[in-house]
py3Dmol code that shows the C-alpha trace and the ligand (Angstrom):
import py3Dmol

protein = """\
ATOM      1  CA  UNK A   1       0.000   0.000   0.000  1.00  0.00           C
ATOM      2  CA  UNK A   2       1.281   3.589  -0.791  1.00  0.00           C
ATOM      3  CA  UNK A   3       0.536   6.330   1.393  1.00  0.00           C
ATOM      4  CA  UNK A   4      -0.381   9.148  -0.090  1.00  0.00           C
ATOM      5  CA  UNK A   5       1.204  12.220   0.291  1.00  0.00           C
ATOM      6  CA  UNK A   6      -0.232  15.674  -0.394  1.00  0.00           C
ATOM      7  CA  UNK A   7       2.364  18.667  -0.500  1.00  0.00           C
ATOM      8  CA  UNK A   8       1.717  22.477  -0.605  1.00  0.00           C
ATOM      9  CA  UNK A   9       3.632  24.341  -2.737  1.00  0.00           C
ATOM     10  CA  UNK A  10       3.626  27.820  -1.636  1.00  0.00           C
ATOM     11  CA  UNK A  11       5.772  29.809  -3.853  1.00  0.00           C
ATOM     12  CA  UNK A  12       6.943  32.951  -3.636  1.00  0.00           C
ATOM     13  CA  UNK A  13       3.560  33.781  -1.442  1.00  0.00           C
ATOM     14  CA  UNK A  14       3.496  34.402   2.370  1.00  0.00           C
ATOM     15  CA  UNK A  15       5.062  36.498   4.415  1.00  0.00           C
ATOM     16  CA  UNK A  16       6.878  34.725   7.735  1.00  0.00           C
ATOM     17  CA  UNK A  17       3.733  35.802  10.355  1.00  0.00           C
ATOM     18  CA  UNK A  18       1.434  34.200   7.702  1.00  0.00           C
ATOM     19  CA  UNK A  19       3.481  31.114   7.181  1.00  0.00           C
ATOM     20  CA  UNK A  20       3.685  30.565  10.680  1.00  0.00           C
ATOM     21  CA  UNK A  21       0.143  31.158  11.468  1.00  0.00           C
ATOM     22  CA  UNK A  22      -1.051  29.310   8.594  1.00  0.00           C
ATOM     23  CA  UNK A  23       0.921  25.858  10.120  1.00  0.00           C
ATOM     24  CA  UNK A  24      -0.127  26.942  13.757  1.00  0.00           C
ATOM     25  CA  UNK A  25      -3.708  26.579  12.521  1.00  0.00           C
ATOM     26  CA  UNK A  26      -3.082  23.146  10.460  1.00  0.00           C
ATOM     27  CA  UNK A  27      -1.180  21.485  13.726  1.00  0.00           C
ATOM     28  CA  UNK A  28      -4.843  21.621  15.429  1.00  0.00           C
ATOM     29  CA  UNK A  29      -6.302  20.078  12.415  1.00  0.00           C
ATOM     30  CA  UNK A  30      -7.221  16.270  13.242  1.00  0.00           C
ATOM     31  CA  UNK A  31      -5.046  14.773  10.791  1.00  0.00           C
ATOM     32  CA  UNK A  32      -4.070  11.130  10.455  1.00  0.00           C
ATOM     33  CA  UNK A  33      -0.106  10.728   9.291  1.00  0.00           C
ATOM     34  CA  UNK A  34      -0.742   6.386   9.352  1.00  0.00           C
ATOM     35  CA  UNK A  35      -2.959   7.843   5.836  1.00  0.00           C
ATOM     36  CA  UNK A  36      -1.418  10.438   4.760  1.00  0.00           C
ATOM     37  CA  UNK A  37       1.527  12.119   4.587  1.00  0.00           C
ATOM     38  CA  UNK A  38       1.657  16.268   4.682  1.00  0.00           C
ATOM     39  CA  UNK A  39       4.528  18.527   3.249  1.00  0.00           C
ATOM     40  CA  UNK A  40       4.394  22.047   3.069  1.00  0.00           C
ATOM     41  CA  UNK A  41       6.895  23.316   0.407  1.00  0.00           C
ATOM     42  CA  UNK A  42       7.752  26.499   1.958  1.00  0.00           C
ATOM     43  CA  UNK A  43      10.449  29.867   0.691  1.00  0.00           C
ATOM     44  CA  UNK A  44      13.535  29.081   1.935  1.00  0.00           C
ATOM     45  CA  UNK A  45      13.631  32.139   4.560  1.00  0.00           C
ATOM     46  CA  UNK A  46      10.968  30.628   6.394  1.00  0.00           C
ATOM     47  CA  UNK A  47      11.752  26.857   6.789  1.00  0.00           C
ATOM     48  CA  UNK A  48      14.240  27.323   9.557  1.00  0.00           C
ATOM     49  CA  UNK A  49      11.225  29.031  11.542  1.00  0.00           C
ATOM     50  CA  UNK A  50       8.471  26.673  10.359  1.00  0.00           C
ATOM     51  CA  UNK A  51      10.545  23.625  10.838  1.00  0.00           C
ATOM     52  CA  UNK A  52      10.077  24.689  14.733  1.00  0.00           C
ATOM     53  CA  UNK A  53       6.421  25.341  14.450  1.00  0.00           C
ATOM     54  CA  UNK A  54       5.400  21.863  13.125  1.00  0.00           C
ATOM     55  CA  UNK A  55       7.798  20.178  15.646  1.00  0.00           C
ATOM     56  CA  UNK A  56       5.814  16.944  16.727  1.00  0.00           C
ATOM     57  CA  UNK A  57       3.040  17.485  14.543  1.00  0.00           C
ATOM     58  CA  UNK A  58       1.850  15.125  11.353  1.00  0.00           C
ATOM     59  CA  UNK A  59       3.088  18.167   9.318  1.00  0.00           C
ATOM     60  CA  UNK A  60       6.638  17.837   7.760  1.00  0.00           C
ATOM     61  CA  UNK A  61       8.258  20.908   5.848  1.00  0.00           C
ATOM     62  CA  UNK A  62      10.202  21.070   2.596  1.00  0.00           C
ATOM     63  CA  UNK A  63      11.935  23.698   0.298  1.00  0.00           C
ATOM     64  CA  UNK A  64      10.965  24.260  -3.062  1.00  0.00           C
ATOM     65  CA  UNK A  65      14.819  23.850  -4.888  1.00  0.00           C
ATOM     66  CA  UNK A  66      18.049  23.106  -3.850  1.00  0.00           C
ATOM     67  CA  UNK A  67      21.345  23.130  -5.159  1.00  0.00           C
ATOM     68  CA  UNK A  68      23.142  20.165  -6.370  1.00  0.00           C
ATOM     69  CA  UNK A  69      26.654  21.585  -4.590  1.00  0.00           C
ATOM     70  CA  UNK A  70      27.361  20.912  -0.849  1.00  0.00           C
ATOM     71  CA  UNK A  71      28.774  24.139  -0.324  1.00  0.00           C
ATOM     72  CA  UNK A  72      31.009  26.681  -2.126  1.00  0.00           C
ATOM     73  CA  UNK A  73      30.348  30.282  -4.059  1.00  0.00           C
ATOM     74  CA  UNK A  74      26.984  30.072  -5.136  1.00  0.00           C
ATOM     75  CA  UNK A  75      25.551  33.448  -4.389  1.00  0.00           C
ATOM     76  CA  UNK A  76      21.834  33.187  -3.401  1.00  0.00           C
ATOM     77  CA  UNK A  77      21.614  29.096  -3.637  1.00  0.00           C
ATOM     78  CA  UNK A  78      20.943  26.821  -0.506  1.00  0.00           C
ATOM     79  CA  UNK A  79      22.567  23.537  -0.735  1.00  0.00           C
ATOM     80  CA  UNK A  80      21.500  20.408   0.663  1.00  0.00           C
ATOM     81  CA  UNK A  81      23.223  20.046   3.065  1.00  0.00           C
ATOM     82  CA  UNK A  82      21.937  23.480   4.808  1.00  0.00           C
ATOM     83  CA  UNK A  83      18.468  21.924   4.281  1.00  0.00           C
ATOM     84  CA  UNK A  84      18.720  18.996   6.270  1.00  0.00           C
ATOM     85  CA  UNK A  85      20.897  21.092   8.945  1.00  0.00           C
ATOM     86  CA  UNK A  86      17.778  22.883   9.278  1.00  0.00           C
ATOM     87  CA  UNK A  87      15.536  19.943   9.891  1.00  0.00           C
ATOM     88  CA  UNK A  88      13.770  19.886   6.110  1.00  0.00           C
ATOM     89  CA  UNK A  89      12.859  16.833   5.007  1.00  0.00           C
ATOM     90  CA  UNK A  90      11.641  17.056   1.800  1.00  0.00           C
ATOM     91  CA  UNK A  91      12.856  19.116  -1.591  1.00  0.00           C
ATOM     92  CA  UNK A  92      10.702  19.743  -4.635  1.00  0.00           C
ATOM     93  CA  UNK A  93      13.610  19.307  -7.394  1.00  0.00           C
ATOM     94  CA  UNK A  94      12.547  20.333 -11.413  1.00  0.00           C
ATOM     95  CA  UNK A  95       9.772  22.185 -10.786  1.00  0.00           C
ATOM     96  CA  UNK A  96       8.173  23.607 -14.708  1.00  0.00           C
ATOM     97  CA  UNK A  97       8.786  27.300 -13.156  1.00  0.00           C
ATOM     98  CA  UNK A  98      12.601  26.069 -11.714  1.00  0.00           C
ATOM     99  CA  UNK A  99      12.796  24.514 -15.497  1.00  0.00           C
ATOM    100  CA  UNK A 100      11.393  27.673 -17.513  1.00  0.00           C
ATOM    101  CA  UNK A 101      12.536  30.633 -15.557  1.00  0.00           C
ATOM    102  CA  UNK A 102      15.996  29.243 -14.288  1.00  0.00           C
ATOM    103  CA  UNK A 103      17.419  27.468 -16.837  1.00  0.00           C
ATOM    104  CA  UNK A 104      16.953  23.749 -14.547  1.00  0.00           C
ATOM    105  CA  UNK A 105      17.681  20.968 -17.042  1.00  0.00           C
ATOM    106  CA  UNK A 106      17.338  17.063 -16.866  1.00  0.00           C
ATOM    107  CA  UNK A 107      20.861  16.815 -16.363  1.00  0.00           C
ATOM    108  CA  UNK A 108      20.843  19.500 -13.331  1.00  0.00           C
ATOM    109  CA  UNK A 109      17.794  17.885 -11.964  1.00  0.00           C
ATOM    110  CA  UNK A 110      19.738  14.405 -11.650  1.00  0.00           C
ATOM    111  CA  UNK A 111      22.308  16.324 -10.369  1.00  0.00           C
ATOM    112  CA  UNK A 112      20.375  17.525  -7.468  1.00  0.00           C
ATOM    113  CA  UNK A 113      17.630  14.319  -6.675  1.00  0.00           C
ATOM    114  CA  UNK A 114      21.370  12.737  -6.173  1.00  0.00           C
ATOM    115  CA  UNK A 115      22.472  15.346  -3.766  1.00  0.00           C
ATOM    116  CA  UNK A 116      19.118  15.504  -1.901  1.00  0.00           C
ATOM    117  CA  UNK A 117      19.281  11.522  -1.218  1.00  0.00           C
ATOM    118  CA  UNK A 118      22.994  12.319   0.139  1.00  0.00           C
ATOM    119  CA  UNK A 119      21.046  14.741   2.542  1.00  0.00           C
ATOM    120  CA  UNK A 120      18.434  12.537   3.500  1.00  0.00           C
ATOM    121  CA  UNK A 121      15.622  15.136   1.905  1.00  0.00           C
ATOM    122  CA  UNK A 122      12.961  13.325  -0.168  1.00  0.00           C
ATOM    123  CA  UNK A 123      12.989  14.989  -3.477  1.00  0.00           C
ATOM    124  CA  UNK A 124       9.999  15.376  -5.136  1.00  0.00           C
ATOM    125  CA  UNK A 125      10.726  15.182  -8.930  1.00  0.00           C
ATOM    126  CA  UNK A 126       8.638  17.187 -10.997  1.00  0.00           C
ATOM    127  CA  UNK A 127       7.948  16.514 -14.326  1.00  0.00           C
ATOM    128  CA  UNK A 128       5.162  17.131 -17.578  1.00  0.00           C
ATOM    129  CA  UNK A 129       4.915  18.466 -20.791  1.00  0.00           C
ATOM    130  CA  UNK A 130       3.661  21.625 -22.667  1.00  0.00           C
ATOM    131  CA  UNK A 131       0.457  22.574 -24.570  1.00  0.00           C
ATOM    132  CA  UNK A 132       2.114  21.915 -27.370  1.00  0.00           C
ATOM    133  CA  UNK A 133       3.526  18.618 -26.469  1.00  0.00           C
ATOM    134  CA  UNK A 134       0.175  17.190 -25.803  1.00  0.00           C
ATOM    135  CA  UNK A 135      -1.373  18.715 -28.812  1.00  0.00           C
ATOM    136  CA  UNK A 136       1.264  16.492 -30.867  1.00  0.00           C
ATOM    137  CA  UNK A 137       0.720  13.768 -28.605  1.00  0.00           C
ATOM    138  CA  UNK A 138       4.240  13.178 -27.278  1.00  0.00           C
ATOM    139  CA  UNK A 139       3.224  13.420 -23.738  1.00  0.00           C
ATOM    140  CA  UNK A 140       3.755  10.145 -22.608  1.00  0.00           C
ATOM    141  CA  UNK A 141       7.400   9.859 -24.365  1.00  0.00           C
ATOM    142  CA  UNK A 142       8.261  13.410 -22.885  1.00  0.00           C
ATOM    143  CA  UNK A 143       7.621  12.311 -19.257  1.00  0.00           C
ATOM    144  CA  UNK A 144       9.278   8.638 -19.318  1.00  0.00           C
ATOM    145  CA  UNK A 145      12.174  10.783 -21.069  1.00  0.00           C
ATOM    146  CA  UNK A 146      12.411  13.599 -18.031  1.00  0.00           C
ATOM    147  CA  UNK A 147      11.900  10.647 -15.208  1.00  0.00           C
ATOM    148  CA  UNK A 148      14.927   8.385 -16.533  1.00  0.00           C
ATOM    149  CA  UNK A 149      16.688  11.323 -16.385  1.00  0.00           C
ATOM    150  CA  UNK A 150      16.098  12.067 -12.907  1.00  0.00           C
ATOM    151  CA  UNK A 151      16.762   9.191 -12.241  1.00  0.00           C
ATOM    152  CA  UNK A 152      19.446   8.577 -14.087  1.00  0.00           C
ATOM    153  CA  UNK A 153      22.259   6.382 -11.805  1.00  0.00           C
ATOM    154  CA  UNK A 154      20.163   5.845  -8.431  1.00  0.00           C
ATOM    155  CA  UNK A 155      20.201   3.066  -6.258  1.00  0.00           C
ATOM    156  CA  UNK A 156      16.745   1.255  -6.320  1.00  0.00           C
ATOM    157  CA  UNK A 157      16.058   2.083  -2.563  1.00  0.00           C
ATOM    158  CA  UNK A 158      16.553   5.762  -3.730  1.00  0.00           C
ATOM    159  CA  UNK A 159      14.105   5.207  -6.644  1.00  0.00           C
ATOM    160  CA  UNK A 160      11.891   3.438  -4.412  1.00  0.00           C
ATOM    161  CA  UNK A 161      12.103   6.575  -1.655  1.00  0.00           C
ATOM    162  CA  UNK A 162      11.502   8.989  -4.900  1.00  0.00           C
ATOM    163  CA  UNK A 163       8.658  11.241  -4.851  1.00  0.00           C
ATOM    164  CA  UNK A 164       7.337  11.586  -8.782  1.00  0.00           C
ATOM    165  CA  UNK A 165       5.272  14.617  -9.570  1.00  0.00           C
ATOM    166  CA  UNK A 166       3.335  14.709 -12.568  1.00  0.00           C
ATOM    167  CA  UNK A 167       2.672  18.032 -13.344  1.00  0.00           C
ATOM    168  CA  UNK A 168       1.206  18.963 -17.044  1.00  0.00           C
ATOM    169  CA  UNK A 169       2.519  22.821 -17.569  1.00  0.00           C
ATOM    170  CA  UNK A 170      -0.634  23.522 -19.065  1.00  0.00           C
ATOM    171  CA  UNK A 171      -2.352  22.659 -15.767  1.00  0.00           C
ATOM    172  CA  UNK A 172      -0.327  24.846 -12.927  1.00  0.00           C
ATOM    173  CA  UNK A 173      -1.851  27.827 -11.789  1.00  0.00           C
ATOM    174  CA  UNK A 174      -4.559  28.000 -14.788  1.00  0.00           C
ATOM    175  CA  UNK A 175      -7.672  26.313 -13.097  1.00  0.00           C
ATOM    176  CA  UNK A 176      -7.493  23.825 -15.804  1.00  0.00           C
ATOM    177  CA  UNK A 177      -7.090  20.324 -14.587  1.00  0.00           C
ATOM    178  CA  UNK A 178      -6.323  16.919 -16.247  1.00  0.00           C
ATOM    179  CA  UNK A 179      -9.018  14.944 -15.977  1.00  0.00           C
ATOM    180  CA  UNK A 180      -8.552  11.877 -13.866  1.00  0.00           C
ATOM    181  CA  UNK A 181      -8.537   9.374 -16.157  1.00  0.00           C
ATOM    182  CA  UNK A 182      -5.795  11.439 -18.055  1.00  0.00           C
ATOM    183  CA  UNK A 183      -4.070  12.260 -15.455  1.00  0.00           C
ATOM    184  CA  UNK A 184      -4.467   8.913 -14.414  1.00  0.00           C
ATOM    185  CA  UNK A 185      -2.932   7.365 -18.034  1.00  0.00           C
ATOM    186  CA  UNK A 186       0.222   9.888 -17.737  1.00  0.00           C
ATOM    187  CA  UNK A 187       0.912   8.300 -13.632  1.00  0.00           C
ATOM    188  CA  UNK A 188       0.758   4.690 -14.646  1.00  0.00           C
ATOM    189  CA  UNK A 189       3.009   5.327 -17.923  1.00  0.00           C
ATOM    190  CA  UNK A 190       5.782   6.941 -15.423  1.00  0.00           C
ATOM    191  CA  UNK A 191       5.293   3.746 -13.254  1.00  0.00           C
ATOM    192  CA  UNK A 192       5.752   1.295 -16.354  1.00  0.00           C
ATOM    193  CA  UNK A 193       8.934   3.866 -17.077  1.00  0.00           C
ATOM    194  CA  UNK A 194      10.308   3.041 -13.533  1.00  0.00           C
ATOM    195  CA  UNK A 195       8.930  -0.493 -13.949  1.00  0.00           C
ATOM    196  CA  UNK A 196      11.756  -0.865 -17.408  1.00  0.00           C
ATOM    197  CA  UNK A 197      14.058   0.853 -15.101  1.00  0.00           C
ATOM    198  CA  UNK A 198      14.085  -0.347 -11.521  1.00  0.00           C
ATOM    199  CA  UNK A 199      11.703  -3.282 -11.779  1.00  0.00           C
ATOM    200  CA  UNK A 200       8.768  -4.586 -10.343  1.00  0.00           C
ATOM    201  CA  UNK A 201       9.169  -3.966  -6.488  1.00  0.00           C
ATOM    202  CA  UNK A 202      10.568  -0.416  -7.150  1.00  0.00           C
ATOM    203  CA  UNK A 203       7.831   0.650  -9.462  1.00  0.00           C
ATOM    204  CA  UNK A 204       4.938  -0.695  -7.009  1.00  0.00           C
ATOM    205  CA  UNK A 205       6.738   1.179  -4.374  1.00  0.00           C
ATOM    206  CA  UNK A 206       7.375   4.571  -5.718  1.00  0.00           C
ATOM    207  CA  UNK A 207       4.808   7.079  -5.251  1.00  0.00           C
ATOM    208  CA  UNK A 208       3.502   9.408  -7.658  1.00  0.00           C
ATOM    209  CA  UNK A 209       1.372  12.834  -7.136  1.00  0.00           C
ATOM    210  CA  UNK A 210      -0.437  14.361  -9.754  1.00  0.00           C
ATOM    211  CA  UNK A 211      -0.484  18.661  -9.817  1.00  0.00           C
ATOM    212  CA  UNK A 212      -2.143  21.319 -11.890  1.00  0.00           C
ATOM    213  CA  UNK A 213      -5.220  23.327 -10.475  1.00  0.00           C
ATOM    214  CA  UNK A 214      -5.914  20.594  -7.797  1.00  0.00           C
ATOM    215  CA  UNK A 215      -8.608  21.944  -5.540  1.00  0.00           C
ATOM    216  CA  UNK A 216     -11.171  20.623  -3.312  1.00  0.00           C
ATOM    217  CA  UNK A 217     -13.200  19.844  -5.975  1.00  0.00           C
ATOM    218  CA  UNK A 218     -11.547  17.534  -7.850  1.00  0.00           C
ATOM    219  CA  UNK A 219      -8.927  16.039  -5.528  1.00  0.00           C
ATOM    220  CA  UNK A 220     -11.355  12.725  -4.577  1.00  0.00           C
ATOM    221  CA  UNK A 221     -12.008  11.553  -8.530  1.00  0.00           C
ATOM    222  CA  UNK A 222      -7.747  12.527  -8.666  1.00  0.00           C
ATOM    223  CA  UNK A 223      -6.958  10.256  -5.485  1.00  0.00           C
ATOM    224  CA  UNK A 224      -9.272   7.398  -6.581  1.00  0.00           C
ATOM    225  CA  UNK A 225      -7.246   6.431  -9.432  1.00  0.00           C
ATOM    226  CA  UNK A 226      -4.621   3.608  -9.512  1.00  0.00           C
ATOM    227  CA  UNK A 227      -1.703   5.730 -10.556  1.00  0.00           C
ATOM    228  CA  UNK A 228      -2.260   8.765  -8.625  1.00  0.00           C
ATOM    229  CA  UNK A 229      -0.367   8.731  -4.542  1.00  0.00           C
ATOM    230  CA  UNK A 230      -1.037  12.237  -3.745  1.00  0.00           C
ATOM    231  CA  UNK A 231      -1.083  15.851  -4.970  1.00  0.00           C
ATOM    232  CA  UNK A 232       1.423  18.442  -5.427  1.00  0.00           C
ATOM    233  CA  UNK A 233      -0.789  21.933  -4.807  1.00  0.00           C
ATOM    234  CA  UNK A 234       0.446  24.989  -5.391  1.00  0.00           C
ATOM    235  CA  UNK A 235      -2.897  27.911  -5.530  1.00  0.00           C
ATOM    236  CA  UNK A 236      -5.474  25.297  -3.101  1.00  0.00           C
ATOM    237  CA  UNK A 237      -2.272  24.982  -0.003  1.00  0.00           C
ATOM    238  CA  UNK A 238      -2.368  28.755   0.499  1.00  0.00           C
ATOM    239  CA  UNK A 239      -5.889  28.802   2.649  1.00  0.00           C
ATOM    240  CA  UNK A 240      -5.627  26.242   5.669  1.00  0.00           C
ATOM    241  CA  UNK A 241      -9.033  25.812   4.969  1.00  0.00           C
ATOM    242  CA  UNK A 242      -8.489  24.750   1.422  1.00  0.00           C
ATOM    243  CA  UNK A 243      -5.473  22.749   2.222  1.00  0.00           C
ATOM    244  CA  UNK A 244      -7.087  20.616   5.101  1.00  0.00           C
ATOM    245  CA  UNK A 245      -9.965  19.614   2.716  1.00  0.00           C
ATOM    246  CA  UNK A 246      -7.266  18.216   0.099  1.00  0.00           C
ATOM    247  CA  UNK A 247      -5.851  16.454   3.499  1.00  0.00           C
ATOM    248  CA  UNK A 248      -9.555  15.281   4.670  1.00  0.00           C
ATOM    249  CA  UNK A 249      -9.973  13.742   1.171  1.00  0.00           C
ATOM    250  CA  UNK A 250      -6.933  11.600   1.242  1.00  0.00           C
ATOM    251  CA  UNK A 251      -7.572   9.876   4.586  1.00  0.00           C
TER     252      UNK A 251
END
"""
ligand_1 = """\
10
PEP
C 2.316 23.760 -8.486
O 2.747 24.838 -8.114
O 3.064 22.790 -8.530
C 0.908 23.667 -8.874
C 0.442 22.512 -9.270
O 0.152 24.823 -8.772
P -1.471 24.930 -8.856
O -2.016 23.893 -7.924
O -1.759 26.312 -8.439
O -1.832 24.631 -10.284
"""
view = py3Dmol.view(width=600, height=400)
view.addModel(protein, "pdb")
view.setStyle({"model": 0}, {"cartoon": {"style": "trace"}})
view.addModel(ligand_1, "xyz")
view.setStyle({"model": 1}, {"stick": {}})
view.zoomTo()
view.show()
């Protein structure tokens, strides 16, 4: 059985009285972690603070990027290693925004799943394609392409550990969601990719979110499919309200 996990992807939204408030609120929220795992995915100024906050709750924090390094000149970049210092346990690596607006590639997003295993963080791997790529129907052989390549050299246990986002571009932040059995399709083709990779145990084990415009609304038709382990939310995490009803529906 694989527990799902639902993650909140804040951004660059919040300031640090809202963050904190907003996981003071959520660590009163009956919540069971034996069904479901929570992440919030918050800016890296606030996760030394937050980490705090959600001490001995079912709430676990995570950053949003890392860098592959361990430490050296970077200027502005938080490595790893600093994460896990911090008490992070989770990274979102390869997000479409990371990929589009800071030049992330497959080969840097290897770079940096490897480094967050050698941290102990749980990277959550993003990955989809573009309008146009599912226009000319290459959707399927765009995604198995960007998940070998994150995976690219991992032990299985890593694999296994792996957290696989599938998140169609044309879907985040535009209210317009896969439908299930779509999204569905897309989350079992990126298990039979792991499945030619890893093998059977690894691909039964590895869990797999689905993100773009998840809400309330649709996250119980998303979580009732096969494929689909979870959610990766960026717009519905913002509102504790909002976020605890995503939770609610997983358990
Ligand atoms: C995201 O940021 O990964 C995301 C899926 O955003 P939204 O839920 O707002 O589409």
């Amino acid at each position: 059985m694989r527990k799902p996990v639902i993650a909140g992807n804040w951004k660059m939204y919040k300031t640090l009285a809202e963050a904190k408030d907003f996981v003071e609120q959520l660590k009163e929220k009956q919540v069971d972690s034996n069904k479901i795992e929570t992440v919030i995915c918050a800016p890296a100024l606030f996760l030394n603070s937050l980490v705090q906050v959600a001490k001995d709750s079912f709430i676990s924090i995570g950053a949003q990027t890392m860098h592959e390094e361990k430490e050296g000149a970077f200027t502005g970049e938080v490595s790893g290693n600093q994460l896990q210092d911090l008490g992070v346990q989770y990274v979102v690596i390869g997000h479409s925004e990371r990929r589009q607006y800071f030049n992330e590639t497959d080969e840097s997003v290897n770079k940096k799943v490897k480094a967050a295993f050698e941290n102990n963080l749980t990277p959550i791997i993003c990955v989809g394609e573009t309008l146009e790529q599912r226009e000319q129907n290459e959707t399927e052989s765009i995604v198995s392409t960007q998940v070998m390549a994150a995976l690219e050299g991992l032990s299985e246990e890593n694999v296994k550990n792996s957290i696989i986002a599938y998140e169609p571009i044309w879907a985040i932040g535009t209210g317009k969601t896969a439908t299930a059995d779509d999204a569905n399709d897309v989350c079992q083709a990126i298990r039979e990719t792991v499945l030619d990779g890893f093998g059977e145990e690894v691909s039964s084990s590895v869990r797999i979110q689905y993100g773009g415009s998840v809400k309330p609304e649709n996250i119980e038709e998303l979580l009732s499919k096969e494929h689909i382990d979870g959610a990766l939310v960026g717009g519905a995490s913002l509102q504790v309200d909002s976020f605890v009803k995503l939770l609610e529906a997983g358990q």
